[in-house]
C-alpha positions in Angstrom: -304.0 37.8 215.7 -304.3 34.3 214.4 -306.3 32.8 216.9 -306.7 28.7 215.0 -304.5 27.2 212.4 -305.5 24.8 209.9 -303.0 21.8 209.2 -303.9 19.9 205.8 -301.2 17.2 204.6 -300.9 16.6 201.5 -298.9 14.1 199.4 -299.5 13.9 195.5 -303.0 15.4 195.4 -302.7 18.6 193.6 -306.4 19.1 192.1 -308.1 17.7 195.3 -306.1 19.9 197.8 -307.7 22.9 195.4 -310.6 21.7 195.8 -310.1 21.9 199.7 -308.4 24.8 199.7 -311.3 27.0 197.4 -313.9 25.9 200.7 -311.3 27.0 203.5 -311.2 30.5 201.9 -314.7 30.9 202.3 -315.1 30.9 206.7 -317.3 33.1 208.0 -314.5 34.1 210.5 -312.5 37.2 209.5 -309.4 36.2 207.8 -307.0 38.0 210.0 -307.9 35.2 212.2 -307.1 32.0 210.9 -304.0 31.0 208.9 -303.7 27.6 206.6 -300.6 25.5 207.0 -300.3 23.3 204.2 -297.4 20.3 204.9 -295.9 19.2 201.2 -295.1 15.8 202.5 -292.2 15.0 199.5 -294.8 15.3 196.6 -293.8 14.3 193.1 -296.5 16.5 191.0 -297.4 19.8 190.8 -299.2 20.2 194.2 -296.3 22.8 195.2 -297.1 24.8 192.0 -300.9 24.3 192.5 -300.5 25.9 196.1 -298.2 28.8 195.3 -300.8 29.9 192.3 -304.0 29.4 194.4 -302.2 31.8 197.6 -301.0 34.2 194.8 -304.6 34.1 193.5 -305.9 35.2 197.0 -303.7 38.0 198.8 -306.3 38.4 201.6 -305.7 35.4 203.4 -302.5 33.9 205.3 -302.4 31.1 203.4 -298.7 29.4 203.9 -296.8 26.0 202.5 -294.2 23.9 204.2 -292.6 21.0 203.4 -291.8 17.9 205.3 -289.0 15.6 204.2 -290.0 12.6 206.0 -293.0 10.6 204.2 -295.5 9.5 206.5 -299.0 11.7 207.6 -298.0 11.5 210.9 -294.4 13.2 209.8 -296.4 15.6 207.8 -298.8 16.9 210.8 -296.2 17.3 213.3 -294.3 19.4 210.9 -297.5 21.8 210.4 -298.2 21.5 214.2 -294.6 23.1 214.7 -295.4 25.5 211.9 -298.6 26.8 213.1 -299.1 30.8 214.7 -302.7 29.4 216.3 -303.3 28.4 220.0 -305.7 26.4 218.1 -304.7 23.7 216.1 -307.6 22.3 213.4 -306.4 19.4 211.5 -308.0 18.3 208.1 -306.9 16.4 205.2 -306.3 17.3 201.6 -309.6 15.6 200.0 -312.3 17.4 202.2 -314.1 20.0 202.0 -314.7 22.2 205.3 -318.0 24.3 206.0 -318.2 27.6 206.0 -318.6 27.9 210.1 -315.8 25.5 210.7 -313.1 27.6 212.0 -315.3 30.2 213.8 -317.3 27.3 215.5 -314.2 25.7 217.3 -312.6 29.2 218.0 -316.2 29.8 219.9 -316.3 26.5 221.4 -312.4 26.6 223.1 -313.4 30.2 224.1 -316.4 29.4 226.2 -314.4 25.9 227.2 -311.3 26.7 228.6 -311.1 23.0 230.4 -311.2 21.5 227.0 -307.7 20.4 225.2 -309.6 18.4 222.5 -312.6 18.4 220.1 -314.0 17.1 216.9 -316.3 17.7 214.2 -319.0 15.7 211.9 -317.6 14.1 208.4 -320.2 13.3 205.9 -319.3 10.9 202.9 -319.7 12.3 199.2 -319.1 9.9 196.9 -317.9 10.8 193.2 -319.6 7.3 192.2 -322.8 5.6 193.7 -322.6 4.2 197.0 -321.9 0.3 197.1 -324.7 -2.1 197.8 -322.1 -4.2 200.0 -321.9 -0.8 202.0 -323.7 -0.9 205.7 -323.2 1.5 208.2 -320.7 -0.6 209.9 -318.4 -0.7 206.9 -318.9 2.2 205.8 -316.9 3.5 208.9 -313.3 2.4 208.1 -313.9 3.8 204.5 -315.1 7.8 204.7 -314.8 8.0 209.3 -318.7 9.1 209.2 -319.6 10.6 211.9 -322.7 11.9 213.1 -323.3 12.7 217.2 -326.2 15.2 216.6 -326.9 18.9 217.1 -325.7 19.6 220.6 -322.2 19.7 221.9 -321.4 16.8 224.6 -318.1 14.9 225.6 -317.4 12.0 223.1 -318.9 9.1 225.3 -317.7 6.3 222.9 -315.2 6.8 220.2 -312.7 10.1 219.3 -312.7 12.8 217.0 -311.9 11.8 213.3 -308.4 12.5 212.3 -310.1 14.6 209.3 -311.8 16.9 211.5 -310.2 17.5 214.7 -308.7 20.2 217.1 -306.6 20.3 219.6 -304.9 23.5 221.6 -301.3 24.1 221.2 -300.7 23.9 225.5 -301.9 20.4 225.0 -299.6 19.1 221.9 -297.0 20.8 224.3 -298.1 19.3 227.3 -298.1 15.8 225.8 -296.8 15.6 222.7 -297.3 15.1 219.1 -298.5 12.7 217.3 -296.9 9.0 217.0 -294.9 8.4 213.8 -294.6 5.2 214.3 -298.8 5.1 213.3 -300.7 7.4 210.0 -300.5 6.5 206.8 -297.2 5.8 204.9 -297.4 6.0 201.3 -299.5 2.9 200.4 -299.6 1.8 203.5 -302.5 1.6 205.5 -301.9 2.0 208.7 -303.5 4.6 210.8 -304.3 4.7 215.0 -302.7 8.2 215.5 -305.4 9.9 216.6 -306.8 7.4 218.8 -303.3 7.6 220.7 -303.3 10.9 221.1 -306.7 10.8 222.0 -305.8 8.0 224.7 -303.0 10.5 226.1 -305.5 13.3 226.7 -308.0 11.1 228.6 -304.5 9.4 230.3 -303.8 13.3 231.4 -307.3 14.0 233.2 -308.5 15.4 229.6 -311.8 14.7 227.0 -312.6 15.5 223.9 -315.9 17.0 222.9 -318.4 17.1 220.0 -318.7 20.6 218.1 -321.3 19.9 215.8 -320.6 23.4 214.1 -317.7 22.3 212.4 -318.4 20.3 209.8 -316.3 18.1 206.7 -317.3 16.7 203.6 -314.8 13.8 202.9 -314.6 12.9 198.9 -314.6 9.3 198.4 -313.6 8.5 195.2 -314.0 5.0 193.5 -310.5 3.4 193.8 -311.3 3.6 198.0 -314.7 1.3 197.4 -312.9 -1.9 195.5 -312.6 -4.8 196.7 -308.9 -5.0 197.1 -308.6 -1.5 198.6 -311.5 -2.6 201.1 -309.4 -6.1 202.4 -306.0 -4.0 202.8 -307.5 -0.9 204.8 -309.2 -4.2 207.3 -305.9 -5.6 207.7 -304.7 -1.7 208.2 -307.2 -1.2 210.7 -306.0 -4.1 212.5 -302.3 -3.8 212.4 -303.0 -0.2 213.9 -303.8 -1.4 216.5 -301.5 -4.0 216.7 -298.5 -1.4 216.8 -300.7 1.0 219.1 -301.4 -1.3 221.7 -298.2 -3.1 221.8 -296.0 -0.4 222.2 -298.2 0.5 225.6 -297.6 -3.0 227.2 -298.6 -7.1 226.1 -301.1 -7.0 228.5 -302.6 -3.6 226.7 -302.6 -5.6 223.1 -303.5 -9.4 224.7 -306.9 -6.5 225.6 -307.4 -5.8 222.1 -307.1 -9.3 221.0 -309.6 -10.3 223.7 -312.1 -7.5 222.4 -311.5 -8.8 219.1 -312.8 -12.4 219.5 -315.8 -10.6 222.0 -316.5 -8.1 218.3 -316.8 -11.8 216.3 -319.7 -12.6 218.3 -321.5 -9.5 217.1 -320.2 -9.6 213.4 -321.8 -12.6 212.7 -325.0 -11.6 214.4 -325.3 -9.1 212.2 -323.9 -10.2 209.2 -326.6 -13.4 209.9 -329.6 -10.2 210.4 -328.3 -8.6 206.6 -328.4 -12.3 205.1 -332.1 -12.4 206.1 -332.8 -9.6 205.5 -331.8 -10.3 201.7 -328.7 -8.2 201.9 -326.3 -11.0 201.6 -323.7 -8.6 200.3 -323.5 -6.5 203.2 -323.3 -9.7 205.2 -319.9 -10.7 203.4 -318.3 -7.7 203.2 -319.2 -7.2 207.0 -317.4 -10.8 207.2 -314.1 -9.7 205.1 -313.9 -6.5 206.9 -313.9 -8.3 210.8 -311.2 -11.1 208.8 -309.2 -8.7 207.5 -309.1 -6.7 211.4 -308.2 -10.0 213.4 -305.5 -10.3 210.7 -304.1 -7.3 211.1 -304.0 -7.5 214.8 -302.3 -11.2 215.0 -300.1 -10.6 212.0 
């Protein structure tokens, strides 16, 4: 019985979904358990050929590919959600690579949480080039979705699980719904927000989302997502997420997120004047361009 299924999205990314797809075959939980849905969201190179040779290569595993029409990740998910055979649905993205105990440790966490509709995993950054020096913690963030919240499971107290590394039972995508296509990335563009609206459903429905630290991500960064150029566009992204996100709840939801936005300036320049002297000047102007770029995004 196929008790969790994993959703990965891909679009264009042939060698990098192999890449994922070689760590997912190596769970610890038996294979009759878990099933891979992989979404071909309209790709134009061999990621369809890729797929159907890697699944040939390994006849032990229910290893599946569909293909969505409409081009957006958003699009893409929701066709794998509709796919999936699991009453646990896992969804990753095509340039990670997933630990070994990451299906088993969210088919043992739902199990012993019945309550639960949501959870989330860590994501650690590996970089194929050296880290920037302009990079801080804080902008780091937007770039590879870090996340940390240590070695014991607990509701997420601030913040939701990373679209990268998430779960979510099947009752509760019925209960409330897919995700928003009107948010997720669109080709080039940057805009994201989908999982912190779906996220914002499940608390709406008397829900929460928990840390499973046993489920862990690698997320590959490769150089063309640390220039300069790509940096400023994902900020504006960032803001114009939640732009849509919050407007389509009510004005008086997005006049909210403006209002935190001019409270988060206050602290951006605290800090960025800390990293200035503390001789990091770099990390004080990128910390700048990325809070620019936001406000932005949100005022259009």
């Amino acid at each position: 019985m196929i008790s969790i299924s994993i959703i990965i999205a891909t679009y264009n990314r042939g060698e990098r979904l192999l890449r994922t797809l070689r760590s997912v075959v190596s769970q610890t939980l038996p294979a009759e358990e878990w099933e891979v849905v992989a979404v071909n969201n309209n790709s134009t190179d061999d990621t369809a050929e890729v797929f159907a040779r890697f699944a040939t290569e390994h006849p032990g595993f229910n290893l599946r590919m569909v293909f969505e029409p409409k081009q957006g990740l958003s699009h893409a998910r929701n066709c794998g959600i509709a796919a999936a055979r699991g009453e646990i649905i896992a969804i990753i993205d095509d340039d990670e690579e997933v630990n070994a105990e990451f299906a088993a440790s969210y088919v043992d966490f739902f199990a012993r949480h019945p309550e639960v509709p949501m959870a989330g995993g860590g994501v650690v950054p590996v970089y194929e080039t050296d880290r920037p020096r302009w990079m801080s913690r804080f902008t780091e963030r937007p770039i590879a979705g870090t996340l940390d919240l240590g070695p014991r499971e607990k509701p997420f107290a601030k913040g939701y699980p990373a679209g990268g590394n998430m779960a979510v039972r099947r009752a509760a995508f019925e209960r409330l719904g897919v995700f928003d296509t009107s948010l997720g990335r669109t080709g080039a563009a940057l805009i994201g927000g989908e999982e912190k609206e779906l996220f914002m459903r499940v608390v709406a429905d008397g829900g929460s989302a928990w840390w499973v630290p046993g489920a862990v991500i690698n997320h590959i960064i490769p150089p063309s997502k640390l220039t300069s150029d790509y940096f400023r566009r994902l900020s504006r992204g960032v803001g114009a997420s939640e732009r849509v996100r919050t407007r389509a709840i009510s004005r008086a939801a997005y006049v909210g997120a403006v209002v935190k936005e001019v409270a988060k300036w206050g602290a951006t320049i605290a800090i960025a004047l800390w990293f200035a002297l503390s001789l990091c000047p770099s990390k004080a102007l990128y910390l700048i361009i990325m809070r620019v770029g936001i406000t932005a995004g949100l005022l259009r």
